[in-house]
N, C-alpha and C positions, 0 to 999 in steps of 0.2 A: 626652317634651317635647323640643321643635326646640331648638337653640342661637340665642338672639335679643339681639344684643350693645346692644342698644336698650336692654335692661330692666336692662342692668348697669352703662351708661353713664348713665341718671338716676339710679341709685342711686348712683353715683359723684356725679353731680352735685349731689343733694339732701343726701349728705352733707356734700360743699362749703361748700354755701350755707350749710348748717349750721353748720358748723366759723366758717364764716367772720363770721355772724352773732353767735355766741357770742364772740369777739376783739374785734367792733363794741363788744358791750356791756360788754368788760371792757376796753377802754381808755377806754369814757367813764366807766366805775365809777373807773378808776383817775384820773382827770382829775380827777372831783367827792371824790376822796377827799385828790388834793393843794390843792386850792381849799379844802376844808374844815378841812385840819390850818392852809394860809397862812394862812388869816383868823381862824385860833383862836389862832394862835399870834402874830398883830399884835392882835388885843384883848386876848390875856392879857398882853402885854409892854405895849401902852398904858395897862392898865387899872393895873399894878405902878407905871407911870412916873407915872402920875395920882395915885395913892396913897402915894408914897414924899414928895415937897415937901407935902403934908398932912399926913400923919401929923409931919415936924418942925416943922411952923406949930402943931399939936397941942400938941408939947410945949414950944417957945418961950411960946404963948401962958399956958400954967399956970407959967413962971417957970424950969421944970427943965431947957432947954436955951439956955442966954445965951453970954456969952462969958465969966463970974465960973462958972455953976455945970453942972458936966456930970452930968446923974443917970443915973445905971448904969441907971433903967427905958427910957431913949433909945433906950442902944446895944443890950437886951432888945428892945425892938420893933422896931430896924432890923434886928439878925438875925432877927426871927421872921419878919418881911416878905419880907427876902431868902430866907429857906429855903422859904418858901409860895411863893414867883415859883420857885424852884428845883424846890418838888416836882410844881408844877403843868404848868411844861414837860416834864417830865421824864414825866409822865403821860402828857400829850398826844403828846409824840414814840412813846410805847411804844406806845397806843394805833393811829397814823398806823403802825407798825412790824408794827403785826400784821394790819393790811389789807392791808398791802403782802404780808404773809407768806402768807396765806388768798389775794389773786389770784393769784401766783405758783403757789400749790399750786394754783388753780382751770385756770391756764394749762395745766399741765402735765395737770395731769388730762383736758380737754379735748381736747389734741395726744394723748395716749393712746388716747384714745377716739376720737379721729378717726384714728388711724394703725390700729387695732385695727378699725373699721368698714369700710376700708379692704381688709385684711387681709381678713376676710370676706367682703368683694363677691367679690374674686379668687380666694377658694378657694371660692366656689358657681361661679362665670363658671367657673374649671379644672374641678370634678367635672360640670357641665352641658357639657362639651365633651368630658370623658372617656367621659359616658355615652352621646353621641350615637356619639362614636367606636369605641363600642362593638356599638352598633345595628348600625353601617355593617358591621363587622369579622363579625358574625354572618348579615346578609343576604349579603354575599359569600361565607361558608363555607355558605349553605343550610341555617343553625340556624332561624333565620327564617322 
């Protein structure tokens, strides 16, 4: 087989395109993944902020939060409220944390693979020039 630097140069390029395709789609996974944790993260903090002046109109209205009487079950549901708003972000961040972790490791493994495909082209392109040089080295000695 002739040495055809044609066939190493689209293989060089279709890995490219590849490479570079697969980046396309992990920065827009990574775009849809901060859009998704922003907007989860302004309706969990709205939704807390919506529920916390309820929940004291709640117990205003049954008598147990006045300015005469403060019932220990008030300050029991405004901690359980605030560690629910707490456990809940706190979810949500981990969750947004290990997306981030999983494209990172996806990055990285793709640069690999495309450094490693790479690697490949160049050591068939080297052995297909070797063995041509060989050809040549054999018909000049009249092996051939």
């Amino acid at each position: 087989m002739a040495y055809d630097p044609t066939v190493y140069d689209a293989r060089r390029r279709n890995a490219q395109n590849a490479y570079g395709s697969n980046q396309a789609m992990q920065l827009y996974s990574r775009f849809l993944s901060s859009n998704t944790f922003n907007r989860g993260k302004r309706d969990l903090v709205q939704s807390y902020n919506d529920a916390t002046p309820k929940l004291f109109a709640a117990f205003g209205r049954s008598g147990r939060n006045t300015a005469n009487v403060k019932s220990g079950a008030t300050g029991v549901a405004a901690n359980r409220l605030a560690q629910s708003r707490i456990d809940a972000l706190g979810q949500l961040q981990g969750n947004y944390d290990q997306q981030n972790y999983l494209s990172d490791k996806q990055d990285f493994d793709s640069l690999s693979n495309y450094n490693n495909l790479l690697s490949d082209i160049e050591r068939d392109k080297t052995r297909a020039q070797s063995e041509d040089a060989a050809v040549i080295m054999n018909r000049r000695a009249g092996l051939i």
